[in-house]
TORKOL-4160 file (C-alpha; in steps of 0.2 Angstrom, whole numbers, padded with zeros to 4 digits, m for minus):
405
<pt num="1" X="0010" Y="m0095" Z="0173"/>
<pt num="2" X="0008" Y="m0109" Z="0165"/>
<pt num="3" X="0009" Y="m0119" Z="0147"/>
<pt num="4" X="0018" Y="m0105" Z="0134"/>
<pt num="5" X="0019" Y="m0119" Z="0122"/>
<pt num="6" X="0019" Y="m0113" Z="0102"/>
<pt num="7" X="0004" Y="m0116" Z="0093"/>
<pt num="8" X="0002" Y="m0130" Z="0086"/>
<pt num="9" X="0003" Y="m0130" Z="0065"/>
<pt num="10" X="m0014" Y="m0141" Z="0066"/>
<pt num="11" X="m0021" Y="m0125" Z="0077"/>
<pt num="12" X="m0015" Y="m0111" Z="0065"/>
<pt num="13" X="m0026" Y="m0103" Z="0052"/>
<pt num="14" X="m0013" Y="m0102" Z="0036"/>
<pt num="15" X="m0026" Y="m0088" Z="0030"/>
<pt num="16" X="m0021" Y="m0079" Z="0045"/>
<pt num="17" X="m0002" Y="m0082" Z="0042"/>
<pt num="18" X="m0001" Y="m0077" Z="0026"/>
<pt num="19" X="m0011" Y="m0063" Z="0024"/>
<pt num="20" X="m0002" Y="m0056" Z="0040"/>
<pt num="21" X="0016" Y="m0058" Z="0028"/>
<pt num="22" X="0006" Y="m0050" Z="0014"/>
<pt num="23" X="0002" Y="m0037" Z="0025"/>
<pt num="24" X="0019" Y="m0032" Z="0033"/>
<pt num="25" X="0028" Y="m0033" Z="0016"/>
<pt num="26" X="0014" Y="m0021" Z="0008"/>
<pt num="27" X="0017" Y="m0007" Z="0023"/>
<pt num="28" X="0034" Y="m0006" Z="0017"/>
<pt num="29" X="0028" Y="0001" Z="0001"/>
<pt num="30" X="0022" Y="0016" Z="0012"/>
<pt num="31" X="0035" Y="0017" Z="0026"/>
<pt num="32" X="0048" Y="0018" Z="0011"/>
<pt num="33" X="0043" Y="0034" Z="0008"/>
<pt num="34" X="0044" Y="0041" Z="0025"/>
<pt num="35" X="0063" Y="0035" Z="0028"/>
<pt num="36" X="0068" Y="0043" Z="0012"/>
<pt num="37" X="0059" Y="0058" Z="0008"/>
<pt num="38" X="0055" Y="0075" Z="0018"/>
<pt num="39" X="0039" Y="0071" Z="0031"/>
<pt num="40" X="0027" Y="0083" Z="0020"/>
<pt num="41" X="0030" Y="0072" Z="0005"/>
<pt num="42" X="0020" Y="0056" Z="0014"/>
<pt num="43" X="0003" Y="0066" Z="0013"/>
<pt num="44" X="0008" Y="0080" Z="0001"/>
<pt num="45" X="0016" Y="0071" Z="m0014"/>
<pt num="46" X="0021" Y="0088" Z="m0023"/>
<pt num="47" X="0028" Y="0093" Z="m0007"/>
<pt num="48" X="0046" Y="0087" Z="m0012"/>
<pt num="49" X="0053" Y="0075" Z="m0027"/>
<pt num="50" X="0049" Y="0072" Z="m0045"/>
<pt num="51" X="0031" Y="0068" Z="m0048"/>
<pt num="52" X="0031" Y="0064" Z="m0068"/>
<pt num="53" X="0033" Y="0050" Z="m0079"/>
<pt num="54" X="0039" Y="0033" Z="m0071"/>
<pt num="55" X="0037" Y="0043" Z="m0052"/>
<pt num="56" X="0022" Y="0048" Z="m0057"/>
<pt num="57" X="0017" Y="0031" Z="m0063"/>
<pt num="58" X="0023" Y="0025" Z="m0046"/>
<pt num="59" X="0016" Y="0036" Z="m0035"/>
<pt num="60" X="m0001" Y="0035" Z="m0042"/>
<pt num="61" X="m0002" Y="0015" Z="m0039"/>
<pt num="62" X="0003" Y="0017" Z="m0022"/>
<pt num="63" X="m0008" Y="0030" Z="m0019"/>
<pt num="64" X="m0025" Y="0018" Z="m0026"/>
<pt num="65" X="m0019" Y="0002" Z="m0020"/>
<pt num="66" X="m0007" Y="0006" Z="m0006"/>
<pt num="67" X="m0008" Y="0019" Z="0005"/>
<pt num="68" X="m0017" Y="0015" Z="0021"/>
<pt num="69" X="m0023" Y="0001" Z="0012"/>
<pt num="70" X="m0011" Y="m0013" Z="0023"/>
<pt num="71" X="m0010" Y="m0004" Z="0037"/>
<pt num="72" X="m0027" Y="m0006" Z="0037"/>
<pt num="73" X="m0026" Y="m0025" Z="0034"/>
<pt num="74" X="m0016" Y="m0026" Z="0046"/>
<pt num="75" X="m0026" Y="m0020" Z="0057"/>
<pt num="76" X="m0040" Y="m0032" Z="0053"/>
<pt num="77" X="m0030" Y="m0042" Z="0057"/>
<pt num="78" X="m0022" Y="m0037" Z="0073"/>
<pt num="79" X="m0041" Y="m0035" Z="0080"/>
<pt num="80" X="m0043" Y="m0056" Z="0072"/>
<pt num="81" X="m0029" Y="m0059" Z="0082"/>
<pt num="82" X="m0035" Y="m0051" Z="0098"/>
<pt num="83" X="m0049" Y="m0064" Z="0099"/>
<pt num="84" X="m0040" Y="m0079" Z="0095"/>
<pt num="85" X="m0025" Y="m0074" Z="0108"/>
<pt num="86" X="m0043" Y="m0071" Z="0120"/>
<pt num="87" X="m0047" Y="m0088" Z="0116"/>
<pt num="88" X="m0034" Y="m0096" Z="0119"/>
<pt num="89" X="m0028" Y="m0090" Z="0136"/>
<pt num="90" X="m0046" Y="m0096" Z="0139"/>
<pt num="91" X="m0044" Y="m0113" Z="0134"/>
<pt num="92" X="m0029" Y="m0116" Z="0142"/>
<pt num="93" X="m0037" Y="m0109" Z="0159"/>
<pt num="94" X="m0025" Y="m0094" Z="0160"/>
<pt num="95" X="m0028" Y="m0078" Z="0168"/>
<pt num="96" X="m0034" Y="m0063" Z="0154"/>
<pt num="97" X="m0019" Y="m0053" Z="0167"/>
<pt num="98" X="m0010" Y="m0063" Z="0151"/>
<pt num="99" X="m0016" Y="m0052" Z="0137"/>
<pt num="100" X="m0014" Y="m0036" Z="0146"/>
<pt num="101" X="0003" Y="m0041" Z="0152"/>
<pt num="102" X="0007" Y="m0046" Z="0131"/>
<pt num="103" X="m0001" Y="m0028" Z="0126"/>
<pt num="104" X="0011" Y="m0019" Z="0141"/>
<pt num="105" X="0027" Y="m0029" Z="0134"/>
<pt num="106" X="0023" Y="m0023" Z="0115"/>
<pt num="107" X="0022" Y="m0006" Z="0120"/>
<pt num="108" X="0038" Y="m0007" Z="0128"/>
<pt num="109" X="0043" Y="m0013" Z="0110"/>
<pt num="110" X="0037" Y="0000" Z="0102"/>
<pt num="111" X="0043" Y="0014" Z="0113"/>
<pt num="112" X="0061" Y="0006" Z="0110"/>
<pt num="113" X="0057" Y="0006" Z="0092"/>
<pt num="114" X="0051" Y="0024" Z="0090"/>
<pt num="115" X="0063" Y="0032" Z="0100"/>
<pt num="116" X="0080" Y="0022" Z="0094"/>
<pt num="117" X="0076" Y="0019" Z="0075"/>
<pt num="118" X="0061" Y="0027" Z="0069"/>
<pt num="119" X="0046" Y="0039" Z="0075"/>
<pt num="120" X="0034" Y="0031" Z="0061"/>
<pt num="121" X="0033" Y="0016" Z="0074"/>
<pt num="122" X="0013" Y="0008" Z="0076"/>
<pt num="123" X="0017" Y="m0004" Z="0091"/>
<pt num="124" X="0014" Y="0008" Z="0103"/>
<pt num="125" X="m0003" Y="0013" Z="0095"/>
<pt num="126" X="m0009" Y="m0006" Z="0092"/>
<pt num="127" X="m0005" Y="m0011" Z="0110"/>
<pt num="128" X="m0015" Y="0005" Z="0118"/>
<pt num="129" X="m0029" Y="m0004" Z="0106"/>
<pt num="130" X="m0026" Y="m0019" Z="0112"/>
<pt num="131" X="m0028" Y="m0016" Z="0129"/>
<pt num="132" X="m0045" Y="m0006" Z="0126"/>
<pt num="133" X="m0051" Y="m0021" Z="0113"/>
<pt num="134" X="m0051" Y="m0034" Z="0127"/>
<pt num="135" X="m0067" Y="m0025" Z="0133"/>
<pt num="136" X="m0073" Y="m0028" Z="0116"/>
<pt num="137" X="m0072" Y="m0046" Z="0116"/>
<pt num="138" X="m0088" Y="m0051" Z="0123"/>
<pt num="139" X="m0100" Y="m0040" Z="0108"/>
<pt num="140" X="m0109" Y="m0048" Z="0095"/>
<pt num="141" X="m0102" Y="m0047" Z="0078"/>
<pt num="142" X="m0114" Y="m0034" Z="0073"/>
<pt num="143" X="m0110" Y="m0024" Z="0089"/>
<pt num="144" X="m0092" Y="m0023" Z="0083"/>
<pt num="145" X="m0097" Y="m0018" Z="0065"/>
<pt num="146" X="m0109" Y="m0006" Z="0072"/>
<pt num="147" X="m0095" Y="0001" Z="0085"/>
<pt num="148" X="m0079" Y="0002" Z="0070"/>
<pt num="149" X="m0094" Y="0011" Z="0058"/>
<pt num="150" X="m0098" Y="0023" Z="0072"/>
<pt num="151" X="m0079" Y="0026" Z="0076"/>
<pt num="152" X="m0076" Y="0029" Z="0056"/>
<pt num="153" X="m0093" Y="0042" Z="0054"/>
<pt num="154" X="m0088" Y="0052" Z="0072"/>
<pt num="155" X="m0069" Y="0054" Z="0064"/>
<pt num="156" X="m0076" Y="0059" Z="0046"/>
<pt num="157" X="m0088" Y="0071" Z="0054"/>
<pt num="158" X="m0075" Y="0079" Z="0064"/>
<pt num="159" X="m0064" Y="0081" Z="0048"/>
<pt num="160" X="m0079" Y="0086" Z="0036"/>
<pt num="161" X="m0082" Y="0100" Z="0050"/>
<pt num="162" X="m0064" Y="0105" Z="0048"/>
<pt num="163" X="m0068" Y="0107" Z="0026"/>
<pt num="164" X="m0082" Y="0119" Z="0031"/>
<pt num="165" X="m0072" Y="0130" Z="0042"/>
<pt num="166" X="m0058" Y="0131" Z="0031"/>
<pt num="167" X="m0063" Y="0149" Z="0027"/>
<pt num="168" X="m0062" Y="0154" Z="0046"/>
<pt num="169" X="m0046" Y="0151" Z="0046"/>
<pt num="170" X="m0035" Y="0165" Z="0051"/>
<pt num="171" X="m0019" Y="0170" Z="0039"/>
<pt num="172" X="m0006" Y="0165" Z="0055"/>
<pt num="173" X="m0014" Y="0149" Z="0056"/>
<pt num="174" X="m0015" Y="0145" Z="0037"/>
<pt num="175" X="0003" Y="0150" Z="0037"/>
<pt num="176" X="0009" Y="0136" Z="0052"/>
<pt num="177" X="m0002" Y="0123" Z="0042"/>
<pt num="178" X="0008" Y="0126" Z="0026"/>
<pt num="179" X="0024" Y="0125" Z="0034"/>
<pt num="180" X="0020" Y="0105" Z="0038"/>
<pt num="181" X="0012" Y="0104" Z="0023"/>
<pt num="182" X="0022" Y="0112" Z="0008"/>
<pt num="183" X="0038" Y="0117" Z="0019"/>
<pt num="184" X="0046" Y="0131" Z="0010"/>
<pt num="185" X="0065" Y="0123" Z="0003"/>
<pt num="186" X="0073" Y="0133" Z="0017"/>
<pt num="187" X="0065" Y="0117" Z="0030"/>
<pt num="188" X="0067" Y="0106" Z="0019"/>
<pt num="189" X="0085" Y="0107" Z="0017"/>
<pt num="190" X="0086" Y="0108" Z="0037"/>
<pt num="191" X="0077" Y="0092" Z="0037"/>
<pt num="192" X="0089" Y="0084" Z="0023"/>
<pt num="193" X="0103" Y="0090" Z="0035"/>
<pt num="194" X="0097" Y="0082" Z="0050"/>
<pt num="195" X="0093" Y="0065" Z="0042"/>
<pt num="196" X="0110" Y="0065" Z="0034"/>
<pt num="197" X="0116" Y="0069" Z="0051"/>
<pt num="198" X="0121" Y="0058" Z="0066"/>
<pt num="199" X="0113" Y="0046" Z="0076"/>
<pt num="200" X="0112" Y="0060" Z="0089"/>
<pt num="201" X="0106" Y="0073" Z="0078"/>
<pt num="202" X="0091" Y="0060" Z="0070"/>
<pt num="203" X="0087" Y="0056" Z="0088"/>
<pt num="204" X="0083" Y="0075" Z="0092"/>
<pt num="205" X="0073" Y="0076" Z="0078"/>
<pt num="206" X="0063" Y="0059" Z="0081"/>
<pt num="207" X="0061" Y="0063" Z="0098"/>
<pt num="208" X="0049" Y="0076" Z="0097"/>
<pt num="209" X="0040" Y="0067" Z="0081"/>
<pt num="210" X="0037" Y="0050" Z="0092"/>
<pt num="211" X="0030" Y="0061" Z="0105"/>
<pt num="212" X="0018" Y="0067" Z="0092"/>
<pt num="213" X="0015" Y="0051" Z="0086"/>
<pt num="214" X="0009" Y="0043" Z="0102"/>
<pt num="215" X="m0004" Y="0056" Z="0108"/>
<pt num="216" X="m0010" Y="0068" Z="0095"/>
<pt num="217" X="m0007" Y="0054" Z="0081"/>
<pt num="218" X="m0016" Y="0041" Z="0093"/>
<pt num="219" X="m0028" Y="0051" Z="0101"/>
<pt num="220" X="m0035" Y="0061" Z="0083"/>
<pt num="221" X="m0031" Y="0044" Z="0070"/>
<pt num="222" X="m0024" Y="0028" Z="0076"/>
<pt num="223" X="m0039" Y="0027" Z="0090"/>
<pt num="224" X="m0053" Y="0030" Z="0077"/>
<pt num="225" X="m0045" Y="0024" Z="0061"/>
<pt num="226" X="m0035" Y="0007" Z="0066"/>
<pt num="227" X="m0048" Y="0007" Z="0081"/>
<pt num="228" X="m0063" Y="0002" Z="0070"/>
<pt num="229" X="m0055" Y="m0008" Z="0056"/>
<pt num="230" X="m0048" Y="m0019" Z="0072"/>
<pt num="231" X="m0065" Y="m0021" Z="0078"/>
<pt num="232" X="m0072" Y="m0026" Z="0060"/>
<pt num="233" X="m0055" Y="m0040" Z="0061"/>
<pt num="234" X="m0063" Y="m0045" Z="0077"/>
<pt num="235" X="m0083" Y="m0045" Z="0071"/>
<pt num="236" X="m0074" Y="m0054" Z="0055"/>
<pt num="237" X="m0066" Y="m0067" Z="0064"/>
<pt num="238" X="m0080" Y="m0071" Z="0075"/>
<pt num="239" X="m0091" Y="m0074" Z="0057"/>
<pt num="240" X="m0078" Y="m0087" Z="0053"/>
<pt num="241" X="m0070" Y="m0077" Z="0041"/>
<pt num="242" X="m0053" Y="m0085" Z="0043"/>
<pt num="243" X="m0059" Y="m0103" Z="0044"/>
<pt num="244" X="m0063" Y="m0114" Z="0029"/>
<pt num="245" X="m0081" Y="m0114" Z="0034"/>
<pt num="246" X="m0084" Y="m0098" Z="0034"/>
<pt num="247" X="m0101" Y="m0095" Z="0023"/>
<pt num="248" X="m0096" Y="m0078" Z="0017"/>
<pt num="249" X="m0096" Y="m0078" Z="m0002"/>
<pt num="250" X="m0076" Y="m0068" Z="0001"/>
<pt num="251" X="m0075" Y="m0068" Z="m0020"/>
<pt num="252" X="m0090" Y="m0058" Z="m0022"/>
<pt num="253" X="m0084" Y="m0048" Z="m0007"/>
<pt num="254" X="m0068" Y="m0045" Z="m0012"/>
<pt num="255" X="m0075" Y="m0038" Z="m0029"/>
<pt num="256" X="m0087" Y="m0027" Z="m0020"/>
<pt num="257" X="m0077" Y="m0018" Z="m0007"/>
<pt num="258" X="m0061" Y="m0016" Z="m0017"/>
<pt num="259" X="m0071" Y="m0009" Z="m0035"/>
<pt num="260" X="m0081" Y="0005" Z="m0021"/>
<pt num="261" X="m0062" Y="0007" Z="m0013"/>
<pt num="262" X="m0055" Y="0010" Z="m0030"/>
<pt num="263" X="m0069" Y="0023" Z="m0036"/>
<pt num="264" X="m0068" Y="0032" Z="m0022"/>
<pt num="265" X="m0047" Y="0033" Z="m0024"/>
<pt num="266" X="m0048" Y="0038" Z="m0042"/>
<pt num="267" X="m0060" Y="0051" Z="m0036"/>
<pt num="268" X="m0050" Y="0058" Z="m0023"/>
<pt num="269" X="m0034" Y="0059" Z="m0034"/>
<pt num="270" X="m0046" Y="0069" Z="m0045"/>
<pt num="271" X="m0052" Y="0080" Z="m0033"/>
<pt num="272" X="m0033" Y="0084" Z="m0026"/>
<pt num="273" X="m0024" Y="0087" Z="m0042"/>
<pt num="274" X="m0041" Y="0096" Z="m0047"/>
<pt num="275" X="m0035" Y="0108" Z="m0032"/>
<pt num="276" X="m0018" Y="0106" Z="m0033"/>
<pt num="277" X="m0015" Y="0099" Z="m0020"/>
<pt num="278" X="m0020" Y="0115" Z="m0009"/>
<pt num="279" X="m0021" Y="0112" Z="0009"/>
<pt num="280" X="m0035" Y="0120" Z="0010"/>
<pt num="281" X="m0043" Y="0106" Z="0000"/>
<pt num="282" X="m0034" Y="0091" Z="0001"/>
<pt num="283" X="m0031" Y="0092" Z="0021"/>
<pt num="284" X="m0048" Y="0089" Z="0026"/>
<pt num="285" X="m0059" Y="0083" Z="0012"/>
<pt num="286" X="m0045" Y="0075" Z="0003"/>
<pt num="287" X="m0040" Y="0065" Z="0018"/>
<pt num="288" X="m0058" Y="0060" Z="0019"/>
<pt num="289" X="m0057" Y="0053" Z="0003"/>
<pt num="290" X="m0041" Y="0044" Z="0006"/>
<pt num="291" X="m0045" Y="0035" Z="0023"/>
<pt num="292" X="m0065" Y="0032" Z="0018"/>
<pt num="293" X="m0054" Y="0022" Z="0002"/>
<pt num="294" X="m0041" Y="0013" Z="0010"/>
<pt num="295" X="m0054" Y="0005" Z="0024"/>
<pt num="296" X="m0065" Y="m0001" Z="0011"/>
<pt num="297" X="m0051" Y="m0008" Z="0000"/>
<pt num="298" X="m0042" Y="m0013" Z="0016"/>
<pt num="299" X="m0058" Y="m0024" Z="0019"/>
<pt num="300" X="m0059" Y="m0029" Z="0000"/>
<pt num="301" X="m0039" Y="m0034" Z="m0001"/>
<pt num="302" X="m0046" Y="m0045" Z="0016"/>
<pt num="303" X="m0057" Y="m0057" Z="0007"/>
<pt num="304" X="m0047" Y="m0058" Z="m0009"/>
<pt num="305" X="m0032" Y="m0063" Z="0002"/>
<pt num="306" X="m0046" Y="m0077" Z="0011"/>
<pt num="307" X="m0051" Y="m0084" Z="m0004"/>
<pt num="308" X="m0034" Y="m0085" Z="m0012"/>
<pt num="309" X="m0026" Y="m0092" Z="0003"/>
<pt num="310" X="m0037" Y="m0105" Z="0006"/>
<pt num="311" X="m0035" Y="m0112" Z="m0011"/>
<pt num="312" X="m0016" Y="m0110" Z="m0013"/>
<pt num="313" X="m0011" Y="m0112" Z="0005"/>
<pt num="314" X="0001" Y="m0126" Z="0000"/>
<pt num="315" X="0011" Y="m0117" Z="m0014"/>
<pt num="316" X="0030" Y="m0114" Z="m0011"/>
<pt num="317" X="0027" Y="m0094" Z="m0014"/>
<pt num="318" X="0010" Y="m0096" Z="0002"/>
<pt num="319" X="0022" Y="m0104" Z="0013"/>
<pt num="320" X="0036" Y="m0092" Z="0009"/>
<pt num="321" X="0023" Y="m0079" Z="0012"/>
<pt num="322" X="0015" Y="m0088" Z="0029"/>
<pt num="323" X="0035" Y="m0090" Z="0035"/>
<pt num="324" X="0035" Y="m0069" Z="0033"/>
<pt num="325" X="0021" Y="m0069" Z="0043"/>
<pt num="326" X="0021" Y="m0081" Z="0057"/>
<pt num="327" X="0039" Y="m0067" Z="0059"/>
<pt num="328" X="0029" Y="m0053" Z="0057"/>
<pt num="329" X="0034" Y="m0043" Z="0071"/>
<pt num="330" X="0054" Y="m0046" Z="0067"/>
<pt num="331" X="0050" Y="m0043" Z="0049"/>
<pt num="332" X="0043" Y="m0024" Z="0054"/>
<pt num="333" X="0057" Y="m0022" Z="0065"/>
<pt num="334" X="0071" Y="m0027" Z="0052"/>
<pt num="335" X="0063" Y="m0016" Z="0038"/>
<pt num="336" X="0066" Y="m0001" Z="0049"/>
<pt num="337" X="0084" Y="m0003" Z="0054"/>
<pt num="338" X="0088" Y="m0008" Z="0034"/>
<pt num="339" X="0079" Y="0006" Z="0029"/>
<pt num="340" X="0088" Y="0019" Z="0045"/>
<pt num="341" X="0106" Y="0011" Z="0039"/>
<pt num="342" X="0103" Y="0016" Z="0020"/>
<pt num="343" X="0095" Y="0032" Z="0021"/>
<pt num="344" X="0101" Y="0042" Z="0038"/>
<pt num="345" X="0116" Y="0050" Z="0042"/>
<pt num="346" X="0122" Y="0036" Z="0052"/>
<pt num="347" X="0121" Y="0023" Z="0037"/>
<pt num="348" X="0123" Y="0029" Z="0020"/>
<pt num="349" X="0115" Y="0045" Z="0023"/>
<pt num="350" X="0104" Y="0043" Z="0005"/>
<pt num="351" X="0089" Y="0052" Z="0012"/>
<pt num="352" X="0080" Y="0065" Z="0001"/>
<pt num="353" X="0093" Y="0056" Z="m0014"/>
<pt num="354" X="0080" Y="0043" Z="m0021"/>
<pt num="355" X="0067" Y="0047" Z="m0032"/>
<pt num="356" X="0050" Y="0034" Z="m0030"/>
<pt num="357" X="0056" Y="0023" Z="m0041"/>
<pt num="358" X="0072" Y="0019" Z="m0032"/>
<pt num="359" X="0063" Y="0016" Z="m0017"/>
<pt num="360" X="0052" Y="0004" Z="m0026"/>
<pt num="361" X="0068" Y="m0005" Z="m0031"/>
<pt num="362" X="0076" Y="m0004" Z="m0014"/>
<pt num="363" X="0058" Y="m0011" Z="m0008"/>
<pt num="364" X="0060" Y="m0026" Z="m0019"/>
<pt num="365" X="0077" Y="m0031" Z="m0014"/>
<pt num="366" X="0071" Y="m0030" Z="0004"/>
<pt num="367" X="0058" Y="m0040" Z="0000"/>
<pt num="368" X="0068" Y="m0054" Z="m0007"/>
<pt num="369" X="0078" Y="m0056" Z="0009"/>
<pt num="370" X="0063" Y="m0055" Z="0019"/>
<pt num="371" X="0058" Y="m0071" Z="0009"/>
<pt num="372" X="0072" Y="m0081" Z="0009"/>
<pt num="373" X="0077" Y="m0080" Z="0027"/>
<pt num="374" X="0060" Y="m0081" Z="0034"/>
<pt num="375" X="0057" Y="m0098" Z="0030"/>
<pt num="376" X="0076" Y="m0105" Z="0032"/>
<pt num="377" X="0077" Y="m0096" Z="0051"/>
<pt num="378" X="0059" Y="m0106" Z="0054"/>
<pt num="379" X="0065" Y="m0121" Z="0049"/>
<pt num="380" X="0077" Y="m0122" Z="0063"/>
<pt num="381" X="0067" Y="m0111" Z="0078"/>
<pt num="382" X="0049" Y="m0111" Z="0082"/>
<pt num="383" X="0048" Y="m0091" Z="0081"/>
<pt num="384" X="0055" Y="m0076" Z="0074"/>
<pt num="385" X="0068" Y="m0069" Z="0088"/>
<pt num="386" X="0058" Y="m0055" Z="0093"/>
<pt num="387" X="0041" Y="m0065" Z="0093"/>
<pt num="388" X="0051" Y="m0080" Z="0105"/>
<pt num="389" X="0057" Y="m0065" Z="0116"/>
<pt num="390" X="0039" Y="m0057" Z="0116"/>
<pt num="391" X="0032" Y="m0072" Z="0121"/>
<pt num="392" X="0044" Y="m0077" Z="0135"/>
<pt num="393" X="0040" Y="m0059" Z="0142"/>
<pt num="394" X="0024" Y="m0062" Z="0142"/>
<pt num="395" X="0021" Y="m0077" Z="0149"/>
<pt num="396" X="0037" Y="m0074" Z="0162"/>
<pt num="397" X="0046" Y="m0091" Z="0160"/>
<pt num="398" X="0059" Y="m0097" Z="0148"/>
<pt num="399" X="0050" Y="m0103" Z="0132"/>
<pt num="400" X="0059" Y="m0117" Z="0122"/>
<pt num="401" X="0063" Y="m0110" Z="0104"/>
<pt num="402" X="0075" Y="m0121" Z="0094"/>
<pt num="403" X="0069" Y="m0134" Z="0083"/>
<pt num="404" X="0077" Y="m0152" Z="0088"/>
<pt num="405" X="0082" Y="m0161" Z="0074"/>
């Protein structure tokens, strides 16, 4: 193969960049959560830890503006990407062999990361996407919306038909659905113990949970989910989204999609605490709520981030931010081995120990070393360390990193 050189910084859409660091600093908010607290506790927040006052306060905004909300920009983005990586093997007359072999070595890269550090990985997911979204590439812009829509109504359907049978549920299986749900204090403390535990021990644990991940996880969410908001990136990006022609009014966009994203978050947290929290509501319906809520606001936070970016580009905080993103995939990785050293057994063992607003703390000091090295390691290399070693695998040769000076 030939020419692996770096983008050039005249070919890069800043946008792109600094929405992508946005992006990966914002999922931290979630994944906090999963690395310190029991798993029932991600999608059932009375499930474990104090819910009042200042955690309350805490939870609720993560909840509205948080939760699946940068995942799902990420996404967007991820599907934007797919195109312009498309386009430029094209251009420089390589074979599409390339994007399939780049998908292959990113889900290599997520195995490694799910089975050694943490079963919450998305790599895996995002590169079986990958290799289904290069036979995406050639649809219409109104093809790809109309694909991701039909994606998002086939999954709420499916899940909607789950609310209705609810009541046909037998009392064996009500009782297996609790125990993931609101796990008595007997498996929560056996999950404490293992977290707090050794490497070994952890591994045990994560092991079956990544297994999970990558097939029911993939096949029943990531698939329909992550699938369609990456073809709404790739219907964005071929309308220009991420170039400053684009004729899309993004301010009144922005408005729109994030104010209808918002009333239907406020009314999901109504609906939940109006049921406490029951499974029997807040499983099916409730999860409904939640997903249909952070797509729209995913797409909302999108052009807010556009129409920003474009205009502020150039500050010190936007090329901070663009440095965090051009590093996204190290970034990802270096959130979850600070977060596996500080809370499992094999770091400080502070799992199940920190209420939400520690974690929110912790996630601020994490972000402030996020943004100080990002920019002073691209000052002397031309990509994160993981991105340069991603990129030398995939296009088989030795790629030239460090910056002469």
């Amino acid at each position: 193969m030939s020419n692996p050189n770096p983008t050039q910084e005249n070919q890069r859409l800043p946008s792109l960049d600094i929405i992508r660091g946005i992006a990966v600093l914002g999922i931290l908010l979630m994944n906090i959560q999963s690395f310190s607290m029991p798993e029932s506790a991600y999608s059932n927040p009375t499930a474990y830890g104090d819910l009042t006052g200042l955690n309350y306060t805490f939870w609720l905004f993560d909840y509205l503006f948080v939760s699946g909300k940068f995942i799902g920009l990420f996404s967007l983005l991820f599907g934007a990407g797919v195109i312009l990586f498309l386009e430029r093997i094209e251009r420089n007359n390589l074979s599409p062999s390339v994007h399939f072999l780049r998908m292959f070595w990113l889900m290599i890269f997520g195995l490694l990361h799910a089975y050694l550090f943490w079963e919450g990985d998305i790599l895996f997911s995002y590169a079986i996407c990958g290799f289904i979204l290069y036979f995406c590439r050639n649809l219409t812009s109104k093809s790809l919306w109309l694909t991701g829509s039909i994606l998002l109504t086939i999954w709420f359907s499916i899940f909607m038909l789950g609310q209705l049978g609810v009541e046909y549920f037998t009392e064996s299986d009500g009782a297996e659905i609790l125990e993931d749900w609101a796990p008595n204090q007997t498996l929560i403390n056996e999950e404490i113990r293992i977290r707090t535990g050794s490497w070994m021990q952890n591994f045990n644990f994560r092991l079956s949970k990544s297994i999970e991940m990558q097939t029911e996880g993939l096949l029943f969410l990531v698939l329909w989910i992550s699938g369609s908001q990456m073809l709404f990136g790739m219907a964005l990006y071929k309308q220009g989204l991420f170039t400053v022609q684009s004729k899309l009014n993004t301010t009144f966009l922005a408005v729109a999609f994030t104010s209808v994203g918002l009333l239907i978050g406020l009314f999901a947290v109504y609906f939940n605490e109006a049921n406490s929290w029951r499974w029997q509501q807040s499983l099916f319906f409730g999860t409904v709520l939640s997903f249909l809520s952070s797509t729209i606001m995913s797409l909302g936070f999108l052009f807010a981030l556009i129409s920003i970016s474009n205009n502020f580009s150039g500050s010190a905080l936007f090329n901070r931010l663009a440095a965090v993103g051009r590093m996204a995939f190290t970034n990802y990785i270096i959130q979850t081995v600070i977060c596996s050293l500080l809370f499992y057994g094999f770091g400080l063992g502070l799992f199940g120990g920190v209420d939400r607003t520690g974690q929110h703390l912790i996630v601020v000091a994490i972000w402030a070393l996020i943004l100080f090295y990002s920019p002073v390691w691209l000052n002397n290399y031309r990509y994160g360390p993981l991105e340069w070693l991603w990129r030398c695998l995939t296009y088989m040769q030795w790629v030239p990193n460090k910056i002469k000076k």
